[in-house]
C-alpha positions as CSV (number, residue, x, y, z in Angstrom):
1,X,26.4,-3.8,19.4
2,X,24.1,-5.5,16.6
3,X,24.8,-3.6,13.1
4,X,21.6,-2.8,12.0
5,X,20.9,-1.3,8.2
6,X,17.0,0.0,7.0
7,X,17.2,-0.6,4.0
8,X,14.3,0.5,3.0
9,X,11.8,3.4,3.8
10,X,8.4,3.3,2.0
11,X,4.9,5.1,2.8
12,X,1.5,3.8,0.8
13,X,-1.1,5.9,0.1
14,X,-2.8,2.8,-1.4
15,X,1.1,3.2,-2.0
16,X,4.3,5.0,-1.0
17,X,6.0,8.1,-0.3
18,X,9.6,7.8,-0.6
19,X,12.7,5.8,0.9
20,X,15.8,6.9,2.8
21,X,18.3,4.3,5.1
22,X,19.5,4.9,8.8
23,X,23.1,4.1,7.7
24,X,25.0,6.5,5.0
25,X,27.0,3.7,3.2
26,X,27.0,4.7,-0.6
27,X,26.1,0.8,-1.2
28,X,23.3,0.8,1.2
29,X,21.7,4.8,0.2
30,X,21.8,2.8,-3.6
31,X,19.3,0.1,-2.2
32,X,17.5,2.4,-0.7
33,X,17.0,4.4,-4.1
34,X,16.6,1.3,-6.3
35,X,13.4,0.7,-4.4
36,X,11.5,4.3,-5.3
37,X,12.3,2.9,-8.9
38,X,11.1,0.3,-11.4
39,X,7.3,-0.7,-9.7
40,X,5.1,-2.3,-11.4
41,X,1.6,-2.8,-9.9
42,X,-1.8,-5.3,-11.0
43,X,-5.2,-6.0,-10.0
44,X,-4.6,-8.9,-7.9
45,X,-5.2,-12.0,-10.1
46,X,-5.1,-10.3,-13.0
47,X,-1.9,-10.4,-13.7
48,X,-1.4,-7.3,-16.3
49,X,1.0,-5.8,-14.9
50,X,1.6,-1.7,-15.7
51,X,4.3,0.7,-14.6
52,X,3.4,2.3,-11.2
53,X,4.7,5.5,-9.6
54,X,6.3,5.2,-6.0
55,X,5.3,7.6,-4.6
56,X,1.9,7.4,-6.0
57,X,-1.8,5.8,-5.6
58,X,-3.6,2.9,-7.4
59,X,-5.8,6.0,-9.0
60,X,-3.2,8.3,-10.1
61,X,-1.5,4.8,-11.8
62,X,-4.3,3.8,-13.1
63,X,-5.0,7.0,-14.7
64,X,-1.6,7.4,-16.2
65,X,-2.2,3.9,-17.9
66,X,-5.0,5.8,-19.5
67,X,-7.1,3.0,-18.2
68,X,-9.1,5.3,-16.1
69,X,-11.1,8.6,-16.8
70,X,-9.9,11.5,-14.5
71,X,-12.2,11.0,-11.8
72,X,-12.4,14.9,-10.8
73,X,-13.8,15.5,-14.1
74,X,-18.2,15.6,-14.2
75,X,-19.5,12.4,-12.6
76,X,-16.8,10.1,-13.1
77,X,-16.4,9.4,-9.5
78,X,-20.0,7.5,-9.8
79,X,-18.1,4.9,-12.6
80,X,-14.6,4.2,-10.7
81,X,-16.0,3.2,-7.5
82,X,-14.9,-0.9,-8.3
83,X,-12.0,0.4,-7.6
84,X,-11.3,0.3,-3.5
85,X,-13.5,-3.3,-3.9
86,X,-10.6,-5.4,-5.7
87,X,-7.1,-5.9,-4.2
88,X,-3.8,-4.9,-5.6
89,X,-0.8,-5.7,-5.6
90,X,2.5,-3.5,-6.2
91,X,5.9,-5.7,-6.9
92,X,9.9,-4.4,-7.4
93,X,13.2,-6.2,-7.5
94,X,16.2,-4.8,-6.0
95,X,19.8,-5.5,-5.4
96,X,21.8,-6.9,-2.7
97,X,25.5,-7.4,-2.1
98,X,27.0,-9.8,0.2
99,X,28.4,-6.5,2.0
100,X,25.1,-6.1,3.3
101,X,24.3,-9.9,4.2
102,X,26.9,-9.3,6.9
103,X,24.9,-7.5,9.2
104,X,22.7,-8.5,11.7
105,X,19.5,-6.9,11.0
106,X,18.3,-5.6,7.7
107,X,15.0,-4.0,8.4
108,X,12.3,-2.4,6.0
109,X,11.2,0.3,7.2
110,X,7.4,1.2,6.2
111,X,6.2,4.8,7.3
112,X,3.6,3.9,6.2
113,X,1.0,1.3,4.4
114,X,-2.4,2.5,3.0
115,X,-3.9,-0.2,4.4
116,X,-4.6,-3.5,4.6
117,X,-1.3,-4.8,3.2
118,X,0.7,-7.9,3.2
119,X,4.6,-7.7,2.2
120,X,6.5,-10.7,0.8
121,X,10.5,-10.8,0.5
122,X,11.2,-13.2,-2.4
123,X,7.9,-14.9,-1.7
124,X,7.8,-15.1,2.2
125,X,5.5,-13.0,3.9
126,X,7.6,-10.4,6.1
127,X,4.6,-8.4,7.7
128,X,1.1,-7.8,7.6
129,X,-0.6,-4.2,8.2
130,X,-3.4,-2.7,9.3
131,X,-3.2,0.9,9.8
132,X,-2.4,3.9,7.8
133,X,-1.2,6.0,10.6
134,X,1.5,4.0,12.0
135,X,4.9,2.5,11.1
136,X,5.7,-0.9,10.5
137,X,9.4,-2.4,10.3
138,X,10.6,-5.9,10.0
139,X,13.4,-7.7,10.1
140,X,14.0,-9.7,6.6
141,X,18.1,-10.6,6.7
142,X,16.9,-14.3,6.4
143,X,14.7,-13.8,3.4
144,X,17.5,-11.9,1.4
145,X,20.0,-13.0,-0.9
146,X,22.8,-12.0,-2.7
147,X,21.9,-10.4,-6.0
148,X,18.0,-9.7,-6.9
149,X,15.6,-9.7,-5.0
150,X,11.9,-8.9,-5.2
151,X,9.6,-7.0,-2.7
152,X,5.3,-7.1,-3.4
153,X,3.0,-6.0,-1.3
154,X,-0.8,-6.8,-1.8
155,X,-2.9,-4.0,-0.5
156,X,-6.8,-5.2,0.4
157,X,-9.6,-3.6,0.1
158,X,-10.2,-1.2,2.8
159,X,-14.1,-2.2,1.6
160,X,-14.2,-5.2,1.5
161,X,-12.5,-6.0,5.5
162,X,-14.9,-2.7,6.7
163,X,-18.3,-5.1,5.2
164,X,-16.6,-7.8,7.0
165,X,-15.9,-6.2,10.6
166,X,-19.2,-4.1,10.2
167,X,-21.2,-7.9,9.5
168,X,-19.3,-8.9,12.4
169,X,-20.4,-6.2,15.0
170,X,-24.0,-7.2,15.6
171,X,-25.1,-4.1,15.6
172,X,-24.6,-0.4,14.1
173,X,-22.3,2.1,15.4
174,X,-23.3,5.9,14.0
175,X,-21.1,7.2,11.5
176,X,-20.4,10.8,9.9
177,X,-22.9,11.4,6.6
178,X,-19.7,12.4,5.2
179,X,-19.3,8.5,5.3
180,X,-20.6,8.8,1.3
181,X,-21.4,5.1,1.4
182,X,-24.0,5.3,-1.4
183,X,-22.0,7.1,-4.0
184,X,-19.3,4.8,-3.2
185,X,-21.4,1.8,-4.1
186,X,-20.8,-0.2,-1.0
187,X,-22.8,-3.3,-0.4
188,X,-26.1,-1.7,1.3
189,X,-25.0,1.5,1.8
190,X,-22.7,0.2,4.6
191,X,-20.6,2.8,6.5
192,X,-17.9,1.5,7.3
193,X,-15.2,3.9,7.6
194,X,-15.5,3.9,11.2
195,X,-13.8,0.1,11.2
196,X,-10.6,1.0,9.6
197,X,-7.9,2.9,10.8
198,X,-7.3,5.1,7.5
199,X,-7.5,8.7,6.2
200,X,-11.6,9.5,7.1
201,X,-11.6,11.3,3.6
202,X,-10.8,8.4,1.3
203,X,-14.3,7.6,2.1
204,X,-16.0,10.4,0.9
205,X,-16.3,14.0,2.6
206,X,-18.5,17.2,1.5
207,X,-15.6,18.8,-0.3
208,X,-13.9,16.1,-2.0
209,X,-15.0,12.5,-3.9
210,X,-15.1,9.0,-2.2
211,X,-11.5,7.4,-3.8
């Protein structure tokens, strides 16, 4: 039988909620926690890089950067909508031991990815996502090495690919008017939650903000 170690478990919410390992080795539970630690997280191209929160969101982070006003407060919703139009990206280095090189699987384990991400293993992409609601593994034993590593993932706009699958369909499919489109600032009031499988109120809803 194959050995096979997770060494990772992370959920996104433009992001992550926590990590835990299939195999109760002390060495392997301390990779696990090393990656719920030490993320740092951009604009994509901008490189000005900040300390991000895992688990967390690109908002919450932003906000505890104090580059942000808290968007719950009066109408700052209406001045953070450039927000979900720019990609980011979310890096971390972590540890391996040659102890765990000797398997024959090393899988991440993603509960989850907020959305449209793309996840590199020292620079080789390992997996591309598309869906909030599922789980995505791969196997990256061949892009490991002994020592540190680094995991980034680049998150996409969830915008920005709706516009271009909504361009793409020829025609309009009806959407919710909780779809909030115009307060979100999308290119001509485009609705275009219904393209992308993600959480319906990210997009705007009658009792909550679009974020």
């Amino acid at each position: 039988m194959k050995q096979v170690l997770s060494i990772a478990t992370i959920l996104m919410v433009l992001f992550f909620t926590g990590c835990n390992v299939k195999n109760e080795a002390n060495s392997e539970l301390m990779v696990s926690r090393e990656l719920n630690e030490n993320w740092i997280f951009s604009q994509a191209g901008k490189n000005e890089w900040l300390p991000g929160t895992v688990p967390g969101t690109v908002h919450t982070d932003l906000l505890t950067n104090g580059k942000i006003e808290d968007p719950f407060y009066r109408l700052n919703e209406h001045d953070l909508q450039w927000i979900d139009k720019v990609d980011w990206e979310y890096k971390t280095t972590f540890s391996v031991e040659n102890e765990l090189l000797q398997k024959d699987i090393v899988e991440l384990d993603f509960k989850g990815l907020d959305t449209y991400a793309d996840v590199f293993v020292n620079g080789e992409k390992v997996l591309s996502a598309d869906n909030m609601f599922r789980e995505w593994k791969a196997n990256v034993k061949e892009h490991l090495k002994e020592g540190e590593n680094e995991l980034r993932i680049i998150f996409r706009s969830p915008i920005v690919e709706g516009i271009k699958k909504y361009d793409a369909q020829g025609y309009v499919i009806p959407v919710s008017d909780n779809d909030l489109a115009k307060i979100g600032k999308v290119e001509g009031d485009k609705m275009v939650s219904i393209y992308t499988r993600k959480a319906g109120y990210h997009f705007g809803w009658d009792w909550g903000p679009a974020l």
